[in-house]
TORKOL-507194 format. One line per field, with one value per residue (C-alpha): chain; residue in one letter; x, y, z; residue number from 1. Coordinates in steps of 0.1 Angstrom, whole numbers, plus 5000, padded with zeros to 4 digits. Each point is the difference from the previous one (the first is absolute). Layout:
chain: (A/...)
res: (a/...)
xx: (X/...)
yy: (Y/...)
zz: (Z/...)
n: (NUM/...)
This chain:
chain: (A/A/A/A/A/A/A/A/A/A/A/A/A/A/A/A/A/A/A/A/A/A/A/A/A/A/A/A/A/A/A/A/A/A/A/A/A/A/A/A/A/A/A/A/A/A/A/A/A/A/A/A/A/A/A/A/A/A/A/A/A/A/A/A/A/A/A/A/A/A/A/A/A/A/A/A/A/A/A/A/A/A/A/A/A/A/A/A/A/A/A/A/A/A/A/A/A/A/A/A/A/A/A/A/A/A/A/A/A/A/A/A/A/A/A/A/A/A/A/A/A/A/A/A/A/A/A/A/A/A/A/A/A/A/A/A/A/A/A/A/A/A/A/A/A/A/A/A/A/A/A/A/A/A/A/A/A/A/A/A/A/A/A/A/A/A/A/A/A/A/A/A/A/A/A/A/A/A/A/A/A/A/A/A/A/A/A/A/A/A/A/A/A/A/A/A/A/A/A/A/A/A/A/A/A/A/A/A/A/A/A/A/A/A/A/A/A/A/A/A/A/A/A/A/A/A/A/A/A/A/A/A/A/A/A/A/A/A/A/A/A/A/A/A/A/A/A/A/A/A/A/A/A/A/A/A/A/A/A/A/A/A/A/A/A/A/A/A/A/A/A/A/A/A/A/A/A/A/A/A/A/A/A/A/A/A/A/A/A/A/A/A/A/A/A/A/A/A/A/A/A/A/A/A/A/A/A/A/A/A/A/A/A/A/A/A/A/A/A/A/A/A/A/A/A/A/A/A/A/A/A/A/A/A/A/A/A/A/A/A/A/A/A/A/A/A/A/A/A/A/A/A/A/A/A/A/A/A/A/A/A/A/A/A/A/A/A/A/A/A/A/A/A/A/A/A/A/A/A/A/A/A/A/A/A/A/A/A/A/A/A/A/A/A/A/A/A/A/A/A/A/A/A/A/A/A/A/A/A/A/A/A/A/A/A/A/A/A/A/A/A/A/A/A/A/A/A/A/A/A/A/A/A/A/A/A/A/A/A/A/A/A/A/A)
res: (x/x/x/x/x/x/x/x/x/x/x/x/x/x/x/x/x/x/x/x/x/x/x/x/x/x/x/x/x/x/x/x/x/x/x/x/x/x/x/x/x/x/x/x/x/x/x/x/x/x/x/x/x/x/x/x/x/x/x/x/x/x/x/x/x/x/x/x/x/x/x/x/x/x/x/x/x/x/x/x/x/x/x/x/x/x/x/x/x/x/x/x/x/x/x/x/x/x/x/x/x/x/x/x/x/x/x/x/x/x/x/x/x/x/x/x/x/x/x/x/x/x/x/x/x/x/x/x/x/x/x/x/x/x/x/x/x/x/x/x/x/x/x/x/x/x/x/x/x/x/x/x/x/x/x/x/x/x/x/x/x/x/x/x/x/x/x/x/x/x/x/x/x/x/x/x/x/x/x/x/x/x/x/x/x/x/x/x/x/x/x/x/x/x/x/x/x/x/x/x/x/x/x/x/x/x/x/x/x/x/x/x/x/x/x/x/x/x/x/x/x/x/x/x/x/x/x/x/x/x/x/x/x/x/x/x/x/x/x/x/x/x/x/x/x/x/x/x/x/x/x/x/x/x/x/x/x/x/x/x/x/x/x/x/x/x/x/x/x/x/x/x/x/x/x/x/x/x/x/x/x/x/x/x/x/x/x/x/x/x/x/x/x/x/x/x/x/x/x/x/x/x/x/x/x/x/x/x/x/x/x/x/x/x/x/x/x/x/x/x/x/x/x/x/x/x/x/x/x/x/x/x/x/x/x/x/x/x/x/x/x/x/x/x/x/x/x/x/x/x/x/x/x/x/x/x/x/x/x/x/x/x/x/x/x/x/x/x/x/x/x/x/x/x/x/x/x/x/x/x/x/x/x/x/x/x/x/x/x/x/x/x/x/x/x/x/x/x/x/x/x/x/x/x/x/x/x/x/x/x/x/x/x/x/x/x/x/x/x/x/x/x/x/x/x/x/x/x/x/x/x/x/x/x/x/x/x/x/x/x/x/x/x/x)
xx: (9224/5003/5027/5017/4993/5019/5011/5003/4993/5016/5006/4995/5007/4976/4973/4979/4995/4985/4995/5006/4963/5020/4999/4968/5011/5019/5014/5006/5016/5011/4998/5000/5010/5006/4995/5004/4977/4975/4976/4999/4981/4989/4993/4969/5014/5012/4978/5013/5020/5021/5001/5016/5009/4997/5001/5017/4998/4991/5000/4972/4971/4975/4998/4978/4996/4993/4972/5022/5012/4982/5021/5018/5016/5007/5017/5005/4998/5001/5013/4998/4996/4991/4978/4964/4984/4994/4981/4997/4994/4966/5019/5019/4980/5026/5016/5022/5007/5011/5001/4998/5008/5020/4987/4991/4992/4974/4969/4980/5001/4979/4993/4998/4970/5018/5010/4990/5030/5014/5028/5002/5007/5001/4993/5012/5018/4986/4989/4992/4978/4966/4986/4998/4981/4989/4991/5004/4972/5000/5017/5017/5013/5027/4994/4984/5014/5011/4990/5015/4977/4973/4989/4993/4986/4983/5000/4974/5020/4996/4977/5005/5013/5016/5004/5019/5006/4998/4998/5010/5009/4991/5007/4972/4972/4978/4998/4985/4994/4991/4971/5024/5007/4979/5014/5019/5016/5003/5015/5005/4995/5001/5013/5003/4993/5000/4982/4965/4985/4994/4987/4984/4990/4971/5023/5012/4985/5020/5011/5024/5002/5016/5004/4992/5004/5011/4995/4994/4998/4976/4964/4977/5005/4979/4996/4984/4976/5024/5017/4989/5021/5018/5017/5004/5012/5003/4992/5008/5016/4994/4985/4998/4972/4966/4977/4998/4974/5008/4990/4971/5025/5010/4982/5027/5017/5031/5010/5015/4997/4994/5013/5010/4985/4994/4991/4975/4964/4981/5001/4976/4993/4985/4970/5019/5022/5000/5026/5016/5032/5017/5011/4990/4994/5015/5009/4982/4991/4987/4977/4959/4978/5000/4970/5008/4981/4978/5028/5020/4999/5032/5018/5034/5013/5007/4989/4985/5019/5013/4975/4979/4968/4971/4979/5005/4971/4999/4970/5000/4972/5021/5028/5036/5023/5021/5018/4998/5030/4989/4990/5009/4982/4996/4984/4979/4986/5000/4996/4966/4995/4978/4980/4975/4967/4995/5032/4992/4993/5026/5026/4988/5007/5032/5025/5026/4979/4975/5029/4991/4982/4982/4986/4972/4986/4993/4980/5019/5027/4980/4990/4965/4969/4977/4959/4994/4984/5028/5005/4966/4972/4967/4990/4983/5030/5019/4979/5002/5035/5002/4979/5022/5025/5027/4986/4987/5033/4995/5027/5006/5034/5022/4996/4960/4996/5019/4976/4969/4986/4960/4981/4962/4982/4967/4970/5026/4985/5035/5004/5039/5026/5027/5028/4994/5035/5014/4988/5024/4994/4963/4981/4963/4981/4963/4986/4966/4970/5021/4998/5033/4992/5029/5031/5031/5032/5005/4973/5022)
yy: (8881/4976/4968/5007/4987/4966/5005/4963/4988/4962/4996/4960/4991/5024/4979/5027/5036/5023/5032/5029/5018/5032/4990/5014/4985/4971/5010/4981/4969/5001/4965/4989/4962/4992/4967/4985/5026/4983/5028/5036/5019/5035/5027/5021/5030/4990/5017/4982/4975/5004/4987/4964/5007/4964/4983/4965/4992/4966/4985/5029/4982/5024/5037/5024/5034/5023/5025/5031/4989/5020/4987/4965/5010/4978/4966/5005/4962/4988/4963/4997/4961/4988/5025/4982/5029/5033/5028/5037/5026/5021/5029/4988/5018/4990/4967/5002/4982/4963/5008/4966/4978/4974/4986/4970/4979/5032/4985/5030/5034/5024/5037/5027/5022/5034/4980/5021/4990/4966/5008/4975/4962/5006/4964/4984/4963/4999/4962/4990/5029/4986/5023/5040/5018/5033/5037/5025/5020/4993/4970/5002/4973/4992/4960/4999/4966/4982/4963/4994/5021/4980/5026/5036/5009/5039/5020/5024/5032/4987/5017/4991/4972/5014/4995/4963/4997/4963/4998/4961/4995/4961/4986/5017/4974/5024/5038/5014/5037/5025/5024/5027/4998/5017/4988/4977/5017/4988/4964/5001/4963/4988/4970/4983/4971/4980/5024/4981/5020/5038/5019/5034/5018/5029/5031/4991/5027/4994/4968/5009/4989/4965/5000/4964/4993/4959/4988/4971/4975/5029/4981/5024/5034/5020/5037/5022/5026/5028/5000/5028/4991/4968/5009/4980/4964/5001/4964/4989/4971/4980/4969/4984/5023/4986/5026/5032/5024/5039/5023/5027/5026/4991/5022/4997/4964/5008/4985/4965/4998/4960/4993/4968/4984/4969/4980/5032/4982/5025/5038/5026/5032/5025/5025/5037/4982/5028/4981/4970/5008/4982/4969/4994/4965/4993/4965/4989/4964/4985/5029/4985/5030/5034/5020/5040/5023/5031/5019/4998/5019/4991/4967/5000/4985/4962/5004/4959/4992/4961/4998/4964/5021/4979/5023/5042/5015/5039/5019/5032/5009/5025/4978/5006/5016/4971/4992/4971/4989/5004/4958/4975/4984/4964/5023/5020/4960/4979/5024/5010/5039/5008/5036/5016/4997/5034/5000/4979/5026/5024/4965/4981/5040/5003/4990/4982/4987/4980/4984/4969/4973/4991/5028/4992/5027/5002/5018/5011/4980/4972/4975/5005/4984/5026/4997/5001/4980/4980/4984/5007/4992/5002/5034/4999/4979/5025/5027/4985/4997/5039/5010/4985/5020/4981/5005/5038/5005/4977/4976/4974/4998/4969/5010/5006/4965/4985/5017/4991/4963/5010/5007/5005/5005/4983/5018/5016/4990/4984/4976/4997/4998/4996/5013/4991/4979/5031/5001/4968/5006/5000/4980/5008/5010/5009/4998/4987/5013/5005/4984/4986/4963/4974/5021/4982/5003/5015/5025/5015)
zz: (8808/4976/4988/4967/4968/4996/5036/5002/4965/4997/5039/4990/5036/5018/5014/5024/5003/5025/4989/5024/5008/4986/4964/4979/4968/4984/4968/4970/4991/5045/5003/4966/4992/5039/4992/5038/5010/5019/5020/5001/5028/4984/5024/5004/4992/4963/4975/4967/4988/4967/4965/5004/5038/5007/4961/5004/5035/4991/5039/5010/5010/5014/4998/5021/4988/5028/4998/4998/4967/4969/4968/4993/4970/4965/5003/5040/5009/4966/4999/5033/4986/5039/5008/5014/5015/5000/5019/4988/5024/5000/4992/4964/4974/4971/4993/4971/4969/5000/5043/5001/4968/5001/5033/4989/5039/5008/5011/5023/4995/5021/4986/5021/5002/4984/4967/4971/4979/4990/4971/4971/5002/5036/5008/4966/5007/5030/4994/5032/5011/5012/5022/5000/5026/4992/5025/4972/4990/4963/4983/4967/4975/5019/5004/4960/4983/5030/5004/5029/5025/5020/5020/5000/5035/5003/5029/5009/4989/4965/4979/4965/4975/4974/4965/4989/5039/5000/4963/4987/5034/4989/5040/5016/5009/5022/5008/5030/4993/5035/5003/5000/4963/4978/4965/4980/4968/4964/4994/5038/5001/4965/4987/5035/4986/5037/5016/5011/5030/5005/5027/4988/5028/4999/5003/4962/4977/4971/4982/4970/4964/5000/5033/5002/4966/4988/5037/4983/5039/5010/5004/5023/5011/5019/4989/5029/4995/5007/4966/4979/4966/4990/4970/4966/4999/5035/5000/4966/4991/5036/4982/5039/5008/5002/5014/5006/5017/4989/5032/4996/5004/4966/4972/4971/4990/4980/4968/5001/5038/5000/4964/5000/5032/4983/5031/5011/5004/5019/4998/5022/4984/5027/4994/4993/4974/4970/4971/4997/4979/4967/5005/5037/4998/4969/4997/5031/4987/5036/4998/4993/5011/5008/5016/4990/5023/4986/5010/4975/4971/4979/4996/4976/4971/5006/5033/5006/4967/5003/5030/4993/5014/4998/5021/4995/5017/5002/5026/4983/4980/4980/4983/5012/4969/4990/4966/4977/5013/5038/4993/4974/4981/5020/5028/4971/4985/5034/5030/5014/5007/5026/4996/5020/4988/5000/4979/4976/4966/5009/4999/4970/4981/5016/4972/5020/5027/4975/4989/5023/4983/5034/5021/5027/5024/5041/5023/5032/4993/4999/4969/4994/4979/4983/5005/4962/4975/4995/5032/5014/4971/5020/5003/5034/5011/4992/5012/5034/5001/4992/5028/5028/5016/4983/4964/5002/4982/4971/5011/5026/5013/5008/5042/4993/4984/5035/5021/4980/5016/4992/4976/5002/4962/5009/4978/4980/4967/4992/4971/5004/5025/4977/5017/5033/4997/5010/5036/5012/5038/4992/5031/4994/4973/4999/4967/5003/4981/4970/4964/4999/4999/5004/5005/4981/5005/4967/5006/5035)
n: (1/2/3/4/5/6/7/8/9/10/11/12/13/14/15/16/17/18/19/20/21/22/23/24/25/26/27/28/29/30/31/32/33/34/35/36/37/38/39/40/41/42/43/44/45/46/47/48/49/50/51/52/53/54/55/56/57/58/59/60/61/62/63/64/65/66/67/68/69/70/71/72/73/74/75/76/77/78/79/80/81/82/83/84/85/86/87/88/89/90/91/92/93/94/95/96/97/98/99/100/101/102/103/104/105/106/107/108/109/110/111/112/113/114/115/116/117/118/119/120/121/122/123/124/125/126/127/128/129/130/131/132/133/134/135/136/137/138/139/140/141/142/143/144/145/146/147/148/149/150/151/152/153/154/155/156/157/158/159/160/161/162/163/164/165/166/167/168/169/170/171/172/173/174/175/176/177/178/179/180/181/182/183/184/185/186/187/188/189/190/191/192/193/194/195/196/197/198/199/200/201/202/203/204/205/206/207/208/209/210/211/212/213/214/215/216/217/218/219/220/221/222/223/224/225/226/227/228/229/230/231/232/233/234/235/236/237/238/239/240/241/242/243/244/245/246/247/248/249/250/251/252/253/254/255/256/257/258/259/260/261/262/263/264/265/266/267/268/269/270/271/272/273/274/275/276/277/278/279/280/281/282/283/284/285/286/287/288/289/290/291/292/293/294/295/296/297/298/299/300/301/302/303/304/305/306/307/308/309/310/311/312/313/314/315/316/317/318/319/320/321/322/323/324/325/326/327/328/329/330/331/332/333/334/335/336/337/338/339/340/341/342/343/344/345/346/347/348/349/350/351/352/353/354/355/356/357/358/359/360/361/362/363/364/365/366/367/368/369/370/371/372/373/374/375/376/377/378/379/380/381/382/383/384/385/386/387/388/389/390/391/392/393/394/395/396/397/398/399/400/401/402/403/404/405/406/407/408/409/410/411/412/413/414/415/416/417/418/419/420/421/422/423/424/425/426/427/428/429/430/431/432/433/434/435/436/437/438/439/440/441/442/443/444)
């Protein structure tokens, strides 16, 4: 059974209804403009409710749609201007166009876990709508544009965020995301320019383009080591962010994924990092120094251009494939690059790479002095040096020289020790029997 259409369309004086537990419908435009119309008790066995079935009851103040209900159809409590709550069944799978437009005192809204549907403008004018709890599997962009919300609470029967869910939705100041969701779509979160805290959890596999694009009160987020692909300018434009740490799940960084990050200090690149794409960190001017690990093997155009690098330092012996444009020309003049030693030829013949004014070599990671004629002069001296441990390899690293506190050269033949500056946590030195005379501190 079912009330017909306009049954009581304009009954300004009705103020409650109980509908009868026979009715499995209420048509369209039943109760439309009942403007004294102040609560409505809908029975379990209803299955939908009709295209502006309740449009204009301006003295409604909550509704509760049971479970049974599948479809509220377009404009069904549009301007319902008192409105302040609302709860949707867990077995609506549609909600109309403009369902709800117009109710401009609408503060909570809680959607049931069937929702797969949620018609245009739904929500639009709601001005007062602060809070929207949500059970359905997959969101949409239902709520995109709306500064009002606060709060979007998740239950565990969602699974996704999807694309421009929350998009400019410039009231958010903090998201806390459950372990049952697995990914957050393109531009999900972008532009929510209040947002300041996000919990990711470790069931996220997916973080779309954008999807946190000009978060601009973002300052730290932690990105768990479950995600598999963030996609391009996921992060771009959130000049608030000060450091990040990419997780080792991560082999791929998309172009223009932290463009703009002007405030971003402190980046950690992971070993199993392939490329770094086009304009990644374009424009990130807090940026001072990058280490690159000897994974990668391709860094983009522009990728560190704007960057005030005063420190790139790369720990592959075969160079990365970058373009002249992959750093400017203050990071080309002023930055040190930092090679492997073993490195060193196949850099300086690299036609992009030698492009740095001022490129110094390590060991290990670490600095390092070579035994040579340079910084070592006396050949015995030197020859002892080669024959420790620490020297068999023609170099003495900056850890070696910490561990180094004695030195025994006594009927070495030595003339020299001229470059035993080097050795600063020296304690003891043996160096008698030698012709060395008075040692000066210009000679060490």
């Amino acid at each position: 059974m079912s009330i017909g259409v306009s049954a009581f369309c304009k009954c300004y004086g009705l103020e409650s209804v109980k509908i009868s537990e026979n009715i499995s419908s209420i048509n369209s435009s039943v109760f439309q403009e009942c403007s004294a119309l102040k609560s409505i008790e809908i029975p379990n066995q209803v299955t939908s409710v009709g295209y502006s079935a309740f449009y204009g009851c301006s003295g409604l103040k909550t509704v509760d749609i049971p479970n049974n209900v599948i479809t509220i159809e377009d404009k069904a409590f549009q301007k319902c201007s008192y409105l302040t709550s609302v709860k949707i069944g867990n077995g609506v799978t549609t909600i109309g166009d403009v369902v709800f437009e117009g109710c401009s005192e609408l503060e909570s809204v809680i959607i049931g876990n069937s929702v797969v549907s949620i018609g245009w403008e739904a929500f639009s004018g709601c001005s007062k709508l602060t809070s929207v709890s949500f059970n359905c599997k997959d969101i949409g962009n239902w709520f995109q544009g709306m500064a009002s919300i606060k709060e979007v609470l998740f239950s565990d029967d969602v699974k996704t965020i999807g694309t421009s869910a929350f998009n400019q939705c410039t009231g958010l100041t903090s998201v806390y995301i459950p372990n049952s969701i697995i990914s957050i779509g393109e531009s999900a979160f972008s532009s929510c320019t209040g947002l300041a805290s996000v919990y990711i959890p470790n069931s996220i596999t997916t973080l779309g383009e954008s999807s946190f694009k000009g978060c601009t009160n973002l300052t730290a987020i932690d990105i768990p080591n479950s995600i598999i692909t963030i996609g391009a300018k996921a992060f771009s434009g959130c000049i608030g962010l000060t450091s990040i740490e990419i997780p080792n799940s991560i082999t791929v960084i998309e172009r223009e994924l932290f463009e703009g990050c002007t405030s971003l200090s402190s980046v950690l690149f992971p070993q199993g990092v392939t490329s770094i794409g086009d304009y990644a960190f374009f424009e990130c001017t807090s940026l001072t120094s990058i280490v690159i690990p000897s994974s990668v093997t391709f860094i983009g155009s522009q990728t560190f251009y704007g960057c005030d690098l005063s420190s790139v330092t790369t720990l592959s012996i075969t160079p990365p494939e970058i373009y002249s444009s992959t750093f400017d020309n203050n990071t080309y003049n002023n930055a040190t690059l930092y090679i492997p030693r073993d490195g060193i030829s196949n850099y300086y013949r690299n036609g992009n790479w030698n492009k740095f004014i001022n490129i110094e070599s390590f060991v290990n990671g670490e600095a390092y002095i070579e035994i040579d004629t340079s910084n070592f002069p006396d050949d015995n001296f030197r020859t002892y040096l080669l024959n420790q441990t620490y020297g068999e390899d023609g170099v003495i690293t900056k850890s070696e020289i910490n561990e180094i506190t004695y030195i025994d050269v006594a009927n070495s033949n030595i003339t020299s020790l001229q470059g035993l500056k080097h050795f600063i946590f020296l304690k003891t030195l043996d160096c008698h029997n030698n012709d060395i005379g008075f040692v000066s501190a210009e000679q060490i």
